[in-house]
ZADO-1210 file (C-alpha; in nm, 4 decimals, padded with zeros to 6 digits):
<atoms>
<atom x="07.1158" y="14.5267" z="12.5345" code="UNK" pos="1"/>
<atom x="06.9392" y="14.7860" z="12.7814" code="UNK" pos="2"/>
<atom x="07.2402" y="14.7879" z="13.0442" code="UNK" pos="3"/>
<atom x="07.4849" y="14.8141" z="12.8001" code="UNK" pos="4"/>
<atom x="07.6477" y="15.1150" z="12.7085" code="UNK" pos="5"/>
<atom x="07.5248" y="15.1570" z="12.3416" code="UNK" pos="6"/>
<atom x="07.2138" y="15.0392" z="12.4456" code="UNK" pos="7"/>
<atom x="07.0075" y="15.2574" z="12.2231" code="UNK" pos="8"/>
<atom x="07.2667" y="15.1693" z="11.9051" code="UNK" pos="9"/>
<atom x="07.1203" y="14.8052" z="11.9988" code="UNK" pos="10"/>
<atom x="06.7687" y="14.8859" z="11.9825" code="UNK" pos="11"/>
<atom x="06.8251" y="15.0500" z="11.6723" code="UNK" pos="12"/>
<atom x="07.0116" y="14.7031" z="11.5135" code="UNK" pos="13"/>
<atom x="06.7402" y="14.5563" z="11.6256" code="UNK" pos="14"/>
<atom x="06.4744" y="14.7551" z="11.4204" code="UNK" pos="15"/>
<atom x="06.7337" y="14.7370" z="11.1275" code="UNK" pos="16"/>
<atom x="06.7550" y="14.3247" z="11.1526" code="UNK" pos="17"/>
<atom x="06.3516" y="14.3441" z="11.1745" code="UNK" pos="18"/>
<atom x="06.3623" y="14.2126" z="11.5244" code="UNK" pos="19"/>
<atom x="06.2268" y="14.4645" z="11.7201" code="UNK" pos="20"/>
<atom x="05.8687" y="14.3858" z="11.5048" code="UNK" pos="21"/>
<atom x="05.8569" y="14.0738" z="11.6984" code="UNK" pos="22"/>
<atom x="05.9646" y="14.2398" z="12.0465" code="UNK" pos="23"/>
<atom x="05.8480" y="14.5916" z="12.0808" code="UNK" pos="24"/>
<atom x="05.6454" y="14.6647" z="11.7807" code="UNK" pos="25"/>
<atom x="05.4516" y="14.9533" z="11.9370" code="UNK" pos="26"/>
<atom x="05.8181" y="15.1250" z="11.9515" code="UNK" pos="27"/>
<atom x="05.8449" y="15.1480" z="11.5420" code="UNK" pos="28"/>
<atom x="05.4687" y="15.2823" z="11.6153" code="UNK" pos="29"/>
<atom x="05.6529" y="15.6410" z="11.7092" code="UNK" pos="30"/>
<atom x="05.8740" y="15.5958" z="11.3724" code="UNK" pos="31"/>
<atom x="05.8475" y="15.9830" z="11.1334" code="UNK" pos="32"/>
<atom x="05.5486" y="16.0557" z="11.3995" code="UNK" pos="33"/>
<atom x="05.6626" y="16.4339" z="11.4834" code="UNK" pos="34"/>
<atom x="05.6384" y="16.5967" z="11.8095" code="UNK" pos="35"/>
<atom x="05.5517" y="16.9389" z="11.8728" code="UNK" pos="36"/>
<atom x="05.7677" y="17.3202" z="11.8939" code="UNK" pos="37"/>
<atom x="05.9228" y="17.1426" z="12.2390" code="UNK" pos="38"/>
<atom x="06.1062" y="16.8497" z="12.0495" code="UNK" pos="39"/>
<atom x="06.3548" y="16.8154" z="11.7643" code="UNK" pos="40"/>
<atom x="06.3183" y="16.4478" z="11.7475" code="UNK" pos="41"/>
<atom x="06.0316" y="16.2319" z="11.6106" code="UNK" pos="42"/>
<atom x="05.8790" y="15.9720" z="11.9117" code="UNK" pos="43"/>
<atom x="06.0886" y="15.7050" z="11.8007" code="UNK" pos="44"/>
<atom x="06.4183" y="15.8964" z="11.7789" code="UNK" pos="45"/>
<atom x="06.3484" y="16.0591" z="12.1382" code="UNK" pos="46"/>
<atom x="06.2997" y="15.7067" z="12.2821" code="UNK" pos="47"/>
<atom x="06.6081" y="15.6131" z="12.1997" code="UNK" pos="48"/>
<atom x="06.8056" y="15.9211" z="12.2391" code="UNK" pos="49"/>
<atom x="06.6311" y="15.8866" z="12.6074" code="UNK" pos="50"/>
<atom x="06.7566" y="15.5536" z="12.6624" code="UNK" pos="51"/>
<atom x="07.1513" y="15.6174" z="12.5497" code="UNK" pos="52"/>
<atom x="07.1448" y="15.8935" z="12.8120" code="UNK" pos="53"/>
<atom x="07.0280" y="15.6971" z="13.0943" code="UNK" pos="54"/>
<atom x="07.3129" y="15.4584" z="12.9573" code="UNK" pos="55"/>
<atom x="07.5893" y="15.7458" z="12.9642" code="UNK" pos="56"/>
<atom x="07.4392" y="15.8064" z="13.3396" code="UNK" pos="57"/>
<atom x="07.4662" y="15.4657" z="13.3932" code="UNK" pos="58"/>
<atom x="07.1026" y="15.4342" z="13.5639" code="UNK" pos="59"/>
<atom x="06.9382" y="15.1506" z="13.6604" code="UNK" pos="60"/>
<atom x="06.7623" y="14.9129" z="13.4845" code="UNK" pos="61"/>
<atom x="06.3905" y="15.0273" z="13.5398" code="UNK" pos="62"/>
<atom x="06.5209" y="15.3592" z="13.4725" code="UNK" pos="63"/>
<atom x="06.6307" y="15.2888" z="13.1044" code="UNK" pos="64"/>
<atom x="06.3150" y="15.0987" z="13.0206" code="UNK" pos="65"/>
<atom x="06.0768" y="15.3629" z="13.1489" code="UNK" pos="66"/>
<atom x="06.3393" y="15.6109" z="12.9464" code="UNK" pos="67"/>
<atom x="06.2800" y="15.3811" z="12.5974" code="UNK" pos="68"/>
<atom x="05.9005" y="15.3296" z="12.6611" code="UNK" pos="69"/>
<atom x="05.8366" y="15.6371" z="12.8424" code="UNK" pos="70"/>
<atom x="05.6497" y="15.8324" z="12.5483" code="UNK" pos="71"/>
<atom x="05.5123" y="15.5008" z="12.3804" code="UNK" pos="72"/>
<atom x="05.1260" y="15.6302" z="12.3687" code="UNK" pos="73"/>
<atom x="05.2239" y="15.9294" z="12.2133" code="UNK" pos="74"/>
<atom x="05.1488" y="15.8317" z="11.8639" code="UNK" pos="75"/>
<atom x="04.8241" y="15.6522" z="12.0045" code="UNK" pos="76"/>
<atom x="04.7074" y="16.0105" z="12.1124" code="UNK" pos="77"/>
<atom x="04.8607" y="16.2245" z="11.9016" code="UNK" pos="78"/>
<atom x="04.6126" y="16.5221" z="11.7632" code="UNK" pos="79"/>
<atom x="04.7153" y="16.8012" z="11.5162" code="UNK" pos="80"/>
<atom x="04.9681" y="16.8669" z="11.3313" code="UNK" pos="81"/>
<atom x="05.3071" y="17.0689" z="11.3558" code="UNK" pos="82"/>
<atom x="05.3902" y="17.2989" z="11.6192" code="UNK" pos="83"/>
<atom x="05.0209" y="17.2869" z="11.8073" code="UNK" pos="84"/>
<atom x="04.9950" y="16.9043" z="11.7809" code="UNK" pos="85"/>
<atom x="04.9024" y="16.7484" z="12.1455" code="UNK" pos="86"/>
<atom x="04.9301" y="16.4487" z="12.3151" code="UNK" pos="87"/>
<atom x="04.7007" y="16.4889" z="12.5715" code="UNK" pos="88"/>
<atom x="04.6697" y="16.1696" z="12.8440" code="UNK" pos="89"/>
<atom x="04.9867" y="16.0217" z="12.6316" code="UNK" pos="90"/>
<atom x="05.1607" y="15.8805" z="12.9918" code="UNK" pos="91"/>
<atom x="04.8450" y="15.7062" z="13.0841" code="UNK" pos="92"/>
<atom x="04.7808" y="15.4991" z="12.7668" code="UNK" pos="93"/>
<atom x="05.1911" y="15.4769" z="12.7747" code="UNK" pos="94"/>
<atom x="05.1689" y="15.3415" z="13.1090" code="UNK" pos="95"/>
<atom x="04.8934" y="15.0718" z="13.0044" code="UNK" pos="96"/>
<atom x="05.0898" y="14.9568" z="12.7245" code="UNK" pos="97"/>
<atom x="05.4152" y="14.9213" z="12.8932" code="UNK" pos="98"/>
<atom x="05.2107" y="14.7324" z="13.1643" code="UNK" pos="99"/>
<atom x="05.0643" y="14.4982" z="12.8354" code="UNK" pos="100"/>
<atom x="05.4568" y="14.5193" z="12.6933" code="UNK" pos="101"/>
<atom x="05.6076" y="14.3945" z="12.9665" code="UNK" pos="102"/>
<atom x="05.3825" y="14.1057" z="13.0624" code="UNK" pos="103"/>
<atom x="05.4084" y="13.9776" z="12.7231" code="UNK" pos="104"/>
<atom x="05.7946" y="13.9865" z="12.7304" code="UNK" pos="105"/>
<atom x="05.7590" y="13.8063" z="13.0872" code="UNK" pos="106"/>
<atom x="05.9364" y="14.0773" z="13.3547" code="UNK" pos="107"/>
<atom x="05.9236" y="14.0324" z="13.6942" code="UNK" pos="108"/>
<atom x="05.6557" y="14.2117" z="13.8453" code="UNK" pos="109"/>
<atom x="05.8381" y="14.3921" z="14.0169" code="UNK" pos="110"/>
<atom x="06.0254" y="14.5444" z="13.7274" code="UNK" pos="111"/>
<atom x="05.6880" y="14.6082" z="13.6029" code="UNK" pos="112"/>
<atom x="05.5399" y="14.8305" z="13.8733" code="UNK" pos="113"/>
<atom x="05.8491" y="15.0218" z="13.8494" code="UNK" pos="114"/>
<atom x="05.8814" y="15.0660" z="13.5520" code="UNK" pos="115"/>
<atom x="05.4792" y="15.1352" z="13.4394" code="UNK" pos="116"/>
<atom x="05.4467" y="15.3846" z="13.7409" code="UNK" pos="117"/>
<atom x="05.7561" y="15.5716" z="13.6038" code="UNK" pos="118"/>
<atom x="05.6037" y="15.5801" z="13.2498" code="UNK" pos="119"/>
<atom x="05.2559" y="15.6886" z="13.4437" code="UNK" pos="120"/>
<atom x="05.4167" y="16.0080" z="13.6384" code="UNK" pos="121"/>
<atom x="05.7180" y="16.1050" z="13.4138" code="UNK" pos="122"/>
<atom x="05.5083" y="16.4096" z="13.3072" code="UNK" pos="123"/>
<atom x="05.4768" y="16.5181" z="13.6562" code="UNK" pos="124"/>
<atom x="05.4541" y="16.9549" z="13.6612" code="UNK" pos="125"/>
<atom x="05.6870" y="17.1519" z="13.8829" code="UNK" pos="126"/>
<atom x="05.7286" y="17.5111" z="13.8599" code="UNK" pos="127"/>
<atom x="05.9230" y="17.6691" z="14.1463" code="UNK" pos="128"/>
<atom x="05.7137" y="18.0167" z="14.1710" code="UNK" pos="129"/>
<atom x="05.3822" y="17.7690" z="14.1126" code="UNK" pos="130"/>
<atom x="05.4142" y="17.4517" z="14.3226" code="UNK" pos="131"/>
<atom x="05.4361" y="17.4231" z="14.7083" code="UNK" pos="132"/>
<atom x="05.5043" y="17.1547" z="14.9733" code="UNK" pos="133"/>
<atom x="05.1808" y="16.9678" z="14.9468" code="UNK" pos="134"/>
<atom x="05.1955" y="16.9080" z="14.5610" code="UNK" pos="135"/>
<atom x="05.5572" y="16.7565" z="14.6451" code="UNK" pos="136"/>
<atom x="05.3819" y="16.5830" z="14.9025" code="UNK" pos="137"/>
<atom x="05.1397" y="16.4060" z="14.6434" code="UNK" pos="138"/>
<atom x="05.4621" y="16.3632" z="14.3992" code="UNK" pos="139"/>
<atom x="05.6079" y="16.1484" z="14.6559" code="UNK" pos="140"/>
<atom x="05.2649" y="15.9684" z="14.7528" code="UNK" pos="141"/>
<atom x="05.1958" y="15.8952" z="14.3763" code="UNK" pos="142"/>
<atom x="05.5525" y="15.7246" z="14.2899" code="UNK" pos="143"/>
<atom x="05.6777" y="15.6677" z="14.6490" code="UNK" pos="144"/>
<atom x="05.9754" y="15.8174" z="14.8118" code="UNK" pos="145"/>
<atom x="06.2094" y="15.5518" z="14.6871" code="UNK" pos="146"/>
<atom x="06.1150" y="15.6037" z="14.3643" code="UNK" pos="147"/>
<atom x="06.1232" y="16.0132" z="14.3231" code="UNK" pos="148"/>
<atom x="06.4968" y="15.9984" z="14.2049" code="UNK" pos="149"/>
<atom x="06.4354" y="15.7733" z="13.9418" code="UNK" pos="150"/>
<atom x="06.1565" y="16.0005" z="13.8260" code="UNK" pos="151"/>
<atom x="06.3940" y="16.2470" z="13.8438" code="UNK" pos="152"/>
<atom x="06.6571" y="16.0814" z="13.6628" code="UNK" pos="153"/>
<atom x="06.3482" y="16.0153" z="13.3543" code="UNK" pos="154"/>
<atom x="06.3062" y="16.3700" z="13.3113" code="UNK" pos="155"/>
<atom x="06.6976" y="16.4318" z="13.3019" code="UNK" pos="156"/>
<atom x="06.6451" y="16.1721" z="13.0176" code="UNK" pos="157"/>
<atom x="06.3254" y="16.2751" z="12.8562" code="UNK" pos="158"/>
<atom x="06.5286" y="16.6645" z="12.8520" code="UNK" pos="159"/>
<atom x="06.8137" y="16.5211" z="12.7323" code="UNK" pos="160"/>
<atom x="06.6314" y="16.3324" z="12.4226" code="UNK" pos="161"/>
<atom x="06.4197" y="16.6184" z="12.3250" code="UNK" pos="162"/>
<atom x="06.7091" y="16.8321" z="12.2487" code="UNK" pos="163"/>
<atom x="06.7727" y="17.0249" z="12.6047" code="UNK" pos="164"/>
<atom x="07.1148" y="17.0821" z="12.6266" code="UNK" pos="165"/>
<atom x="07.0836" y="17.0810" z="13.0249" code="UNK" pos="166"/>
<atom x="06.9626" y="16.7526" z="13.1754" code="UNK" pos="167"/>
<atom x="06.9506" y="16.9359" z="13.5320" code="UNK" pos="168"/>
<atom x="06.8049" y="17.3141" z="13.5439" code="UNK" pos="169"/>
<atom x="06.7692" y="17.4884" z="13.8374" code="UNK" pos="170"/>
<atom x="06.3499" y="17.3803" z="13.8762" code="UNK" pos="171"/>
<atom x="06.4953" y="16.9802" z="13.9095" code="UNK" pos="172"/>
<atom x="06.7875" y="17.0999" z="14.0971" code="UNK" pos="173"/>
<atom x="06.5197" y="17.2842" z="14.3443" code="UNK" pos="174"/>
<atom x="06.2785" y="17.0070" z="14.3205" code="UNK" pos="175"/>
<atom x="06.5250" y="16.8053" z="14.4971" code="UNK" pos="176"/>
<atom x="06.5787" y="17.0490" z="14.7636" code="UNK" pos="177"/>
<atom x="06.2424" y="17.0177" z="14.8014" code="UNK" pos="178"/>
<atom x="06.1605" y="16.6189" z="14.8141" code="UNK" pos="179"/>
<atom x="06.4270" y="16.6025" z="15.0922" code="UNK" pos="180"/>
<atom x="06.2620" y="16.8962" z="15.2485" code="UNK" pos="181"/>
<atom x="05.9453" y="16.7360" z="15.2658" code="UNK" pos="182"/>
<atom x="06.0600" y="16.3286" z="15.3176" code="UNK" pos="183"/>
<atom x="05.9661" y="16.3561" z="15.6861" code="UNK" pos="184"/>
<atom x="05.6373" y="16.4022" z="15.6333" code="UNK" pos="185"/>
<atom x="05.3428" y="16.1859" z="15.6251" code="UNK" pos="186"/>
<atom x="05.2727" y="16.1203" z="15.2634" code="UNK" pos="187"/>
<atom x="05.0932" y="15.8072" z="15.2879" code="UNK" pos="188"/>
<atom x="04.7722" y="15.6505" z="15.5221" code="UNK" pos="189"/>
<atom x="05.0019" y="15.4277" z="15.6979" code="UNK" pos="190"/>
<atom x="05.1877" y="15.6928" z="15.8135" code="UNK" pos="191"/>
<atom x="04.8736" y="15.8512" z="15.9675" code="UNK" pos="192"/>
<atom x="04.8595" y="15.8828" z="16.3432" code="UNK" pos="193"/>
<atom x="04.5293" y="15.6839" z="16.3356" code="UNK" pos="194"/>
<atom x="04.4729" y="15.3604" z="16.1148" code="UNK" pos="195"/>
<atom x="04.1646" y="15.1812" z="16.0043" code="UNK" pos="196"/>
<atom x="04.0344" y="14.9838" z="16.3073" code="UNK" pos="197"/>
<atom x="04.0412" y="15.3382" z="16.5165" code="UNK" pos="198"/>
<atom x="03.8288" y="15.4841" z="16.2572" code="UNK" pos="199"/>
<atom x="03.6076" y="15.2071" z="16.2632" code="UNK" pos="200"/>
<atom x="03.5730" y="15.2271" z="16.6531" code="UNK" pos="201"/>
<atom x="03.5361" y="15.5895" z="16.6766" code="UNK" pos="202"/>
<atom x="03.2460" y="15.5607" z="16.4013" code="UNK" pos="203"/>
<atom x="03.1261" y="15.2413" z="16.5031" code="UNK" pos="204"/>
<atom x="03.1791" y="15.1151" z="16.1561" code="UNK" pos="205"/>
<atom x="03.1985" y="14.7534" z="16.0135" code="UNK" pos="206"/>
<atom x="03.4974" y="14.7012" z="15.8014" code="UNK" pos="207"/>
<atom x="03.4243" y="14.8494" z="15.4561" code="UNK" pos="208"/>
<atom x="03.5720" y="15.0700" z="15.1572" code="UNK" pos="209"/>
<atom x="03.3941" y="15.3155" z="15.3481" code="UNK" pos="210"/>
<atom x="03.6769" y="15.3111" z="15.5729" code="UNK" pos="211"/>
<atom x="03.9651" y="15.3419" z="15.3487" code="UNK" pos="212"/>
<atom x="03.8082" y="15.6513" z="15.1664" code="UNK" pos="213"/>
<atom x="03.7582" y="15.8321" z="15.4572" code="UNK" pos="214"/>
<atom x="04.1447" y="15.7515" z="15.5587" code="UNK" pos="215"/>
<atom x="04.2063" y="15.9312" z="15.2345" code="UNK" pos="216"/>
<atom x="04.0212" y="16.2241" z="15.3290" code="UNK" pos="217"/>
<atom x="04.2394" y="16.2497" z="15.6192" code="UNK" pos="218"/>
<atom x="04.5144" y="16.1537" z="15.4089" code="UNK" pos="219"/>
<atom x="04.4733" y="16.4886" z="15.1974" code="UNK" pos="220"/>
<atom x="04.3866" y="16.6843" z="15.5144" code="UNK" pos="221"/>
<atom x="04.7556" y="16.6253" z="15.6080" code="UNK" pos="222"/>
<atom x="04.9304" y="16.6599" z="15.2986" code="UNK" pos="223"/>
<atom x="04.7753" y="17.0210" z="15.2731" code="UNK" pos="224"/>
<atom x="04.9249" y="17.0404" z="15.6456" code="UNK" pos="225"/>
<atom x="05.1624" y="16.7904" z="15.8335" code="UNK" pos="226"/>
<atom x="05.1124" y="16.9430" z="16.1254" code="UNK" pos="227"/>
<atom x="04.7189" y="16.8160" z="16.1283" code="UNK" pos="228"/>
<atom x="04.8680" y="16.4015" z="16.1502" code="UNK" pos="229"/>
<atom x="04.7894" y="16.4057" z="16.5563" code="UNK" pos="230"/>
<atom x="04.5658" y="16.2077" z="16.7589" code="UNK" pos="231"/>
<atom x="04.3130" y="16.5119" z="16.8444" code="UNK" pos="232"/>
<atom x="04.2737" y="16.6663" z="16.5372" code="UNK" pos="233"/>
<atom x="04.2328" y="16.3417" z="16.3191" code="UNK" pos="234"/>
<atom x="03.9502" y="16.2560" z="16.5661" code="UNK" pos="235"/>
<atom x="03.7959" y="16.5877" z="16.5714" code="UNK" pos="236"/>
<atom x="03.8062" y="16.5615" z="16.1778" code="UNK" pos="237"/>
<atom x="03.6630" y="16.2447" z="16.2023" code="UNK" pos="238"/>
<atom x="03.3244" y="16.3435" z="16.3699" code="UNK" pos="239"/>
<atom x="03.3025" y="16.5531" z="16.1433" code="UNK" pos="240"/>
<atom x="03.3053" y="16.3208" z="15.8724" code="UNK" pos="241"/>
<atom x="03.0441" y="16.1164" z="16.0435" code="UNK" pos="242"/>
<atom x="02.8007" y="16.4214" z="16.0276" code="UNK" pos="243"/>
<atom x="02.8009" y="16.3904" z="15.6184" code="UNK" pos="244"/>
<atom x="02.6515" y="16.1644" z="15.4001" code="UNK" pos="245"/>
<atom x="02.7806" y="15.8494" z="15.2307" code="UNK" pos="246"/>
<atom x="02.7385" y="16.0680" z="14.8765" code="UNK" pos="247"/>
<atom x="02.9506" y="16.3546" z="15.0264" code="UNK" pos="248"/>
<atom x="03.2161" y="16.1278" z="15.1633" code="UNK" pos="249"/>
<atom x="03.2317" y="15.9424" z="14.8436" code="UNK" pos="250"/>
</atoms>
């Protein structure tokens, strides 16, 4: 049903027949709950209208699941009423209940991942006068750089089923320009020009989580600035992390 192209028509015959109770009943949790001034759609109806545009893209498979589950926990966190209700941490509890979803229906866990870190990050900010380099740097180390243009292609979804008439405004279009702007640089600790059993012979340290959270120090250190991921500076930085205490590392 999901890589077809009425895909969402399916779902639907599904909840019709009574089927989808015994599949995805947290879906027909979103049925007559309404959204807020920024939808036309209750959370069931933008689900689906989600998914059938990620079918009329033709996207791939983890890409129309995260697009029919993506605002799942919204009726789970829903507060308020009308125009000023919220939904505040709705993509984390989604993300936990695809996760529980998903397991239950037996995916591959690969599949899953994708899918559940999708759901997690599809609410991702990006303003073009508001968001620079390093905050696409921490896009791409939250999702991973293979996975930013599926993230991309949930929001062109997600705009699509909340009434936008533009799946792909200039801030996506610019967004873009920036991932591939940025896709050189070191986003993650293995890409650091020191690893774990340097900082552990430089400190003189046993191997510990102590290790890994001061990798992610350096980790943001770089992010903020690419130009800091060399040899002398991460060393430098790194005696200087041996000056603090344990509670200030941590």
């Amino acid at each position: 049903i999901i890589m077809s192209k009425n895909a969402a028509k399916g779902i639907e015959s599904l909840r019709n027949s009574g089927l989808l109770t015994y599949i995805i009943p947290e879906l027909e949790e979103g049925c007559e709950v309404e959204q807020n001034k920024h939808h036309i759609y209750d959370c069931y109806r933008h689900n689906l209208e989600s998914l059938a545009y990620s079918a009329k893209k033709n996207f791939d498979f983890d890409v129309r699941m995260a697009a029919l589950l993506h605002d799942i926990g919204k009726p789970r966190t829903k507060r308020g009423i009308g125009d000023s209700a919220t939904f505040y941490n709705h993509e984390i509890v989604g993300a936990k209940m695809t996760k529980k979803i998903l397991n239950r229906l037996k995916f591959p866990k690969k599949d899953i991942e994708s899918i559940v870190n999708l759901v997690r990050y599809h609410l991702f900010y990006y303003n073009v006068d508001e968001v620079g380099e390093s905050s696409v740097r921490r896009l791409i180390r939250n999702v991973g750089l293979e996975s930013v243009e599926k993230l991309l292609q949930l929001r062109m979804c997600d705009r699509i089923g909340s009434g936008c008439p533009k799946a792909e405004p200039y801030k996506i279009r610019h967004l873009k320009y920036m991932v591939e702007k940025v896709s050189k640089d070191p986003v993650s600790v293995k890409m650091l020009k020191i690893n774990g059993k340097e900082v552990m012979d430089i400190l003189g340290l046993s191997p510990s989580p102590k290790v890994g959270m001061i990798l992610d120090i350096l980790l943001e250190d770089v992010l903020n600035e690419p130009k800091r991921n060399n040899k002398r500076y991460l060393k430098k930085r790194l005696i200087e992390l041996s000056k603090l205490d344990d509670d200030r590392i941590e």
